[in-house]
N, C-alpha and C positions, 0 to 999 in steps of 0.2 A: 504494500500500500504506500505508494507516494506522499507527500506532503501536503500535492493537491487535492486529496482526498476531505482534507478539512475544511471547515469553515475560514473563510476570504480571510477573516481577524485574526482566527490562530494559526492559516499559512503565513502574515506578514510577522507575526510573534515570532516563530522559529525560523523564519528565514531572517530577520534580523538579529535574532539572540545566539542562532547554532547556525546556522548556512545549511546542512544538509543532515540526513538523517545518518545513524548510526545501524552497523549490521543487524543487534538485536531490536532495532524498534522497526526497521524495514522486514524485518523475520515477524515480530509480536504484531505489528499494528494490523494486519490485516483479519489472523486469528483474533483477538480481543474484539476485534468493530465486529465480529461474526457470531458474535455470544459463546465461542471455546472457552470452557475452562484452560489455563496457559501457565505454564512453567516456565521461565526466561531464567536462563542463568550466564553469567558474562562477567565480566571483570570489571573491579571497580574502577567508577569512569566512562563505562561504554554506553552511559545512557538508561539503564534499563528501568531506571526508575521511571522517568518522562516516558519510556517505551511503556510501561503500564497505566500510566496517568493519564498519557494525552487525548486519546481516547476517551475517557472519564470528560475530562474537560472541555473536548470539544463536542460534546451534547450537551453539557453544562450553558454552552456559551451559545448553543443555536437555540435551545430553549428559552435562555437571558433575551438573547435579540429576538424573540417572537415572543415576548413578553409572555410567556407561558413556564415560565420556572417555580413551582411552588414550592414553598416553605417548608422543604423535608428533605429530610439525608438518603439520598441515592450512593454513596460511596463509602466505604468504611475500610480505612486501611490498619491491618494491625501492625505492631515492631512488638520485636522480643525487648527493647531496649526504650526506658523513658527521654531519654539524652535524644535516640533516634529522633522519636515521635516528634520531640519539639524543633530536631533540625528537617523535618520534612514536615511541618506547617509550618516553618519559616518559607520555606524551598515553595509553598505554594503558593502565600502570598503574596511573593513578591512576581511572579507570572501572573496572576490575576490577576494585580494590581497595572501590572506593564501592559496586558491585554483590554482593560479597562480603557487604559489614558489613548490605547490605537483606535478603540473602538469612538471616543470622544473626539478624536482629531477627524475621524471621517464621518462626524456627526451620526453615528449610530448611536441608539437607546437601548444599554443591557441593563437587564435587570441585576442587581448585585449577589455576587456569588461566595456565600459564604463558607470558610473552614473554621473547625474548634479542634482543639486538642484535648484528648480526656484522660488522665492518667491519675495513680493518687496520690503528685505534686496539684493536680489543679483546682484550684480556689474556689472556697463553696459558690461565691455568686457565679462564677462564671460555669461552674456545673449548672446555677440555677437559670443562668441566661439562656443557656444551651438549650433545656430544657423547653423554654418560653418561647424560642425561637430556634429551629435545630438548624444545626450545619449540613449545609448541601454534600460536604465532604468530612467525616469524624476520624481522626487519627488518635488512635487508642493501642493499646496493650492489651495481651492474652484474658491478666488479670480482670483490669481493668471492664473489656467488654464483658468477662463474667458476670461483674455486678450489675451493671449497666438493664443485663438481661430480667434480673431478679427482682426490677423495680420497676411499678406498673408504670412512669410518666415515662422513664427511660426507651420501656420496652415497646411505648410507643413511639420514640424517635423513628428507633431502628427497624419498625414493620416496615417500613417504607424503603429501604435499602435495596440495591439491585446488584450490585457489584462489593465484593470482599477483595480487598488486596493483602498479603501478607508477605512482609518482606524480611527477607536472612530468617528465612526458612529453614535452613540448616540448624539453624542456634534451635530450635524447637524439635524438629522433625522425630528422634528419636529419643526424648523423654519424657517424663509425664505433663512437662509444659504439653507439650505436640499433643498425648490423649486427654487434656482440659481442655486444650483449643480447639483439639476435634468436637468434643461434645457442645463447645459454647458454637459452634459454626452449623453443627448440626438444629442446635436449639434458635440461630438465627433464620435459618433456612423455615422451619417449622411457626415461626413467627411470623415473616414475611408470607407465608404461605404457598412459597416455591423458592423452589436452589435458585441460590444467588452465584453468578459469576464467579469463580475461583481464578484470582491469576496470583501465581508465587514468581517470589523472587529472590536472586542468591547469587553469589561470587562463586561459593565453592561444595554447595551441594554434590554427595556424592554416597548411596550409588544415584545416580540421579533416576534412576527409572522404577526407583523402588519408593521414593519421593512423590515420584509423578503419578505412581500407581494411586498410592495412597489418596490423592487430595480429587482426581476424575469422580467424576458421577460413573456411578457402574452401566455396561453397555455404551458411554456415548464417548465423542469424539474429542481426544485431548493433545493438545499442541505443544508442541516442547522447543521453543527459542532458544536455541543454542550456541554460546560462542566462546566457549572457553577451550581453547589449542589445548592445555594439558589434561584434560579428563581422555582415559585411554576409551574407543569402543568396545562396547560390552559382549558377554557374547550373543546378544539379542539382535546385534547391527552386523551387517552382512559387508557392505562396504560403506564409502565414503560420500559425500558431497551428494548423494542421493536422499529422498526421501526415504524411510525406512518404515514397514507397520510389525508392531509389535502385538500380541496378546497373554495380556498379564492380570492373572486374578478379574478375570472376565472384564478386562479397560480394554477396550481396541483404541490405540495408540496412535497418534503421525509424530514420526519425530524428525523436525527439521535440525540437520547437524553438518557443524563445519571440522574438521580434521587441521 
């Protein structure tokens, strides 16, 4: 998926902030705008955050300009890490904010798009703000969204969610953080009233397909962004630079990989 795939405002955003897309977000962007659950995993630097964001953002922002954005949290990203959380709602608002000021210079009218960060450093009022008014985008913690679930104003934010992101994936995947977060994702899912988007993310997840297993909805199609030169093929991949289908724990798998 190209860059001009997006809305006029978030092509001029990224062509002015990045010039051009990165391996892992021209591999993700196409899977995530097709509703794949997605695995991206790449080296820190290669993007693969904004590779799972911008997407998010850019319905974000064509809602905003069609003045149809309502007052509810459609994206929920977790971090194993509090430190994370608040350096990637920084990292958000300031693209928002840059997207905002291009959309103003060409006289367009967006509706404002809000993020919160919810962790348990964050300040009762601003829990209580959240609440009064929820973020379009919530970046939280394993713990964190556990509570969040267990309280009835909360657990209204997050019925409305469509998309989960979870990123250093790895730091969770195999210990009992990874089985509370399964269950609090399973409990979102049941909340919302249908699976929500799963796209993970990681430097150095590995074995990665045991990973990828785990986080697919069973039977459906799961995409795996790959660009990290040192993870060796497993013996599940045949060769190289090709597309590969795997069947693992009843996931039928594509996994896109570079060698």
């Amino acid at each position: 998926m190209a860059v001009s795939g997006f809305d006029p405002i978030v092509q001029r955003w990224f062509a002015e902030r990045f010039g051009r897309p990165t391996e892992p977000q021209i591999l993700g962007w196409p899977k995530i705008a097709a509703g794949h659950d997605t695995l991206i995993s790449s080296p820190t630097g290669s993007g693969k955050t904004l590779a799972a964001f911008l997407i998010c953002l850019d319905r974000l922002v064509r809602s905003a300009r069609a003045q149809t954005l309502a007052d509810e949290t459609q994206v929920v990203y977790v971090s194993p890490l509090k430190a994370l959380s608040n350096d990637v709602h920084r990292n958000l608002e300031i693209p928002l904010a840059e997207i905002a000021r291009l959309a103003e210079d060409e006289g367009a009218s967006l509706q404002q798009i809000r993020t919160a960060v919810r962790t348990g450093d964050t300040p009762a009022p601003e829990r209580t703000r959240m609440l009064r008014k929820p973020p379009h985008i919530l970046v939280t913690t394993p713990e964190s969204l556990f509570i969040l679930l267990t309280a009835e104003q909360s657990r209204k934010m997050l019925a409305t969610a469509t998309t989960v992101i979870v990123d250093e994936i790895h730091a969770i995947a195999d210990d009992k953080r990874g089985s509370h977060l399964a269950l609090s994702l399973a409990r979102l899912d049941a909340l919302a009233g249908h699976r929500l988007q799963r796209i993970g993310l990681s430097a150095t997840v590995k074995p990665i397909e045991e990973v990828a297993a785990c986080s697919a909805r069973p039977h459906a199609s799961l995409t795996w962004g790959i660009g990290v030169p040192w993870i060796s093929p497993s013996k599940f991949l045949a060769t190289h630079y090709r597309p590969s289908r795997v069947r693992k724990r009843g996931v039928r798998s594509t996994i896109v990989w570079r060698s």
